[in-house]
KEZA-290092 format. One line per field, with one value per residue (C-alpha): residue number from 1; residue in three letters; z negated, y, x negated. Coordinates in steps of 0.02 Angstrom, whole numbers, plus 50000, padded with zeros to 5 digits. Each point is the difference from the previous one (the first is absolute). Layout:
lumse: NUM;...
pator: ALA;...
z: Z;...
y: Y;...
x: X;...
***
This chain:
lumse: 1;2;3;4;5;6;7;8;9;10;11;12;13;14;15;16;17;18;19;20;21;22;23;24;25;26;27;28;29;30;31;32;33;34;35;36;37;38;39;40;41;42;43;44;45;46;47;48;49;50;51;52;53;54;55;56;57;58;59;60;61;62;63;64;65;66;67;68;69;70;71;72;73;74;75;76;77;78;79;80;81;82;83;84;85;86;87;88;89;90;91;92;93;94;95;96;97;98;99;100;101;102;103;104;105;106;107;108;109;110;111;112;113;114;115;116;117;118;119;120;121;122;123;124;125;126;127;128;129;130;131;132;133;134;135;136;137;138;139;140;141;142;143;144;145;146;147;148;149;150;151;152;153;154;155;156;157;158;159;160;161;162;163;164;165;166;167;168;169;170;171
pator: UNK;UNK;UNK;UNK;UNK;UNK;UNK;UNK;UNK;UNK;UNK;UNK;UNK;UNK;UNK;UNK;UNK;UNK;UNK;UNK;UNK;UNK;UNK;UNK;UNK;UNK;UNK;UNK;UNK;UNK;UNK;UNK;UNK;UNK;UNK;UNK;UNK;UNK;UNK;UNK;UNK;UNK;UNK;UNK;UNK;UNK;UNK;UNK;UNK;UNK;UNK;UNK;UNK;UNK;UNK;UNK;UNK;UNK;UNK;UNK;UNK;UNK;UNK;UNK;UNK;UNK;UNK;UNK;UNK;UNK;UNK;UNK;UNK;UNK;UNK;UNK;UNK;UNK;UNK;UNK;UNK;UNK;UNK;UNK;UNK;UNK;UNK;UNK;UNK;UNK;UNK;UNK;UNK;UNK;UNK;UNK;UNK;UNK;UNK;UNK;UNK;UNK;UNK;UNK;UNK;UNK;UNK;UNK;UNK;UNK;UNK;UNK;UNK;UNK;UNK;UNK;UNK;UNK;UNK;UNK;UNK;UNK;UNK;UNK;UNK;UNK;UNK;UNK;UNK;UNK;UNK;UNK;UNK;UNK;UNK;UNK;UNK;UNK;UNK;UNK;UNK;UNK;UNK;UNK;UNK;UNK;UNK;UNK;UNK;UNK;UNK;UNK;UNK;UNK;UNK;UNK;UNK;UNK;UNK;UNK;UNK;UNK;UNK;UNK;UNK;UNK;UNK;UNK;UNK;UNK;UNK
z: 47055;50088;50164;49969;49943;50179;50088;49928;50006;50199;49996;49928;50097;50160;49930;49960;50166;50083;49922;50001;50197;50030;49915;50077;50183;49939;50146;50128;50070;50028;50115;49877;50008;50048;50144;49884;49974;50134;50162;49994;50183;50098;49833;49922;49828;50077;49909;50012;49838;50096;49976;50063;50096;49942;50060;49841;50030;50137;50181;49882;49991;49855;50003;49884;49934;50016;49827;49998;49824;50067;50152;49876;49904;50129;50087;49844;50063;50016;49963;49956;50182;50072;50115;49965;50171;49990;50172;49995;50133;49999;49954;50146;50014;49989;49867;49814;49939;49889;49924;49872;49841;49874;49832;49847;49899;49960;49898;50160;50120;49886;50012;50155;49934;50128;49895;49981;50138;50162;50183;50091;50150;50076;50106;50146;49964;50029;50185;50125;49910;49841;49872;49884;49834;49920;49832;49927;49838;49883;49910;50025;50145;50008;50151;50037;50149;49933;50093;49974;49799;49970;50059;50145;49847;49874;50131;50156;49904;50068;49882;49945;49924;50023;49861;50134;49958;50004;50144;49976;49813;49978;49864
y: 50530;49859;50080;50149;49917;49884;50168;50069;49861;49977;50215;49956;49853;50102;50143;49869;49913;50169;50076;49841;49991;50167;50006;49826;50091;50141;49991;49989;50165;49981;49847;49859;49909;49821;50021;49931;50069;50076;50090;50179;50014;50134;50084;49935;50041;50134;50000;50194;50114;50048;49942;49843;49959;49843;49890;49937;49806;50010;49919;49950;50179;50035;49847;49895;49851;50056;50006;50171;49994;49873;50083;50171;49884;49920;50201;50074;50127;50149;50180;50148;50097;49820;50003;49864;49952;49918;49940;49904;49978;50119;49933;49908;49877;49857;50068;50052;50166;50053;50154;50047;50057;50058;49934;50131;49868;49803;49968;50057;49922;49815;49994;50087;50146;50128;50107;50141;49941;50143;49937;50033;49914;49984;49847;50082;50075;49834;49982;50020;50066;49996;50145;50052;50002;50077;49953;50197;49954;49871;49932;49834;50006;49839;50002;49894;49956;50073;49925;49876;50095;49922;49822;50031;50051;49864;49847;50048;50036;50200;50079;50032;50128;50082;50079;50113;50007;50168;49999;50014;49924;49828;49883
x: 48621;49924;50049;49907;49854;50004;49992;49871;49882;50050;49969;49810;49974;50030;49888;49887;49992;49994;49863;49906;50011;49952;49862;49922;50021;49946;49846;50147;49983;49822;50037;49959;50161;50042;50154;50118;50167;50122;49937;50042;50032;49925;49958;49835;49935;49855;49840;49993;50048;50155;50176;50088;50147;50081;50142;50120;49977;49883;50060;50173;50032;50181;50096;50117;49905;49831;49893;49945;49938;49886;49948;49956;49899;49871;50008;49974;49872;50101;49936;50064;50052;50022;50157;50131;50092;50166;50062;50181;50126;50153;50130;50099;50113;49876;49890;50033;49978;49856;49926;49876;50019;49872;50048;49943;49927;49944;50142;50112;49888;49996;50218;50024;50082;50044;50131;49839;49900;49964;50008;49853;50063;50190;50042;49974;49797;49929;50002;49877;49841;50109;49956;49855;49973;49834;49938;49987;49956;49914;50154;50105;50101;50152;50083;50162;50128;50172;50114;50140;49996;49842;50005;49864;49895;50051;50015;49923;49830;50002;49900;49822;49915;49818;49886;49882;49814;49908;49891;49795;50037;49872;50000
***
């Protein structure tokens, strides 16, 4: 019992914290923001009505060990038709394999569990420009690295999710 309860005050804390950052840069796509967070590469937040292109973890690109939860967070101005861009190294024999996975809800997203989850993204999509993912529709969307049976999710911090915004809404 007490298990359940600790996940789903972590699953409203994150909600929490989510919707609580969006709304505070809500002005972001007008310009109005302060630089802080990760640099998106040669993909800027435009401050047109039309879609965006942006890197997963900025210049860090899909990695083990880099908080993507937290990078979601401080980017959290993502619209519906917004274009996620994962770019990862094939795998090699000097780098590990990754992938992406989109889990089907919080409670799989929260303990990494894959057993229902769809890849999006085999080992081998990441390289070069890596691949695209658009933000169709305003839902949750949790995303996860599936390799290794869930340990680059659980212990290598690869996984975040986004709630897109409708675009032209104000509050």
């Amino acid at each position: 019992m007490g298990s359940l309860f600790a996940q789903a005050l972590f699953a409203m804390l994150l909600i929490a914290s989510m919707v609580a950052v969006s709304t505070s840069n809500k002005d972001w796509q007008h310009g109005n923001y302060s630089g802080w967070g990760y640099n998106h590469g040669p993909y800027h937040l435009n401050k047109t009505n039309g879609s965006n292109k942006i890197v997963v973890g900025g210049s860090e690109k899909w990695h083990y060990g880099f908080n993507y939860a937290d990078w979601s967070l401080k980017n959290s101005s993502f619209y519906v038709q917004d274009t996620l861009v994962f770019e990862y190294d094939p795998p090699n024999n000097t780098t590990r394999p990754h992938s992406v996975y989109m889990l089907p809800n919080l409670w799989s997203f929260i303990n990494c569990d894959l057993s229902q989850a769809r890849m999006v993204g085999s080992p081998t999509q990441g390289g070069g420009d890596g691949f695209e993912f658009v933000l169709k529709s305003w839902q949750p969307y949790y995303f996860a690295c599936g390799e290794h049976n869930g340990a680059h999710c659980k212990d290598g911090m690869m996984r975040f999710f986004v709630f897109p915004k409708l675009r032209g809404w104000h509050y």
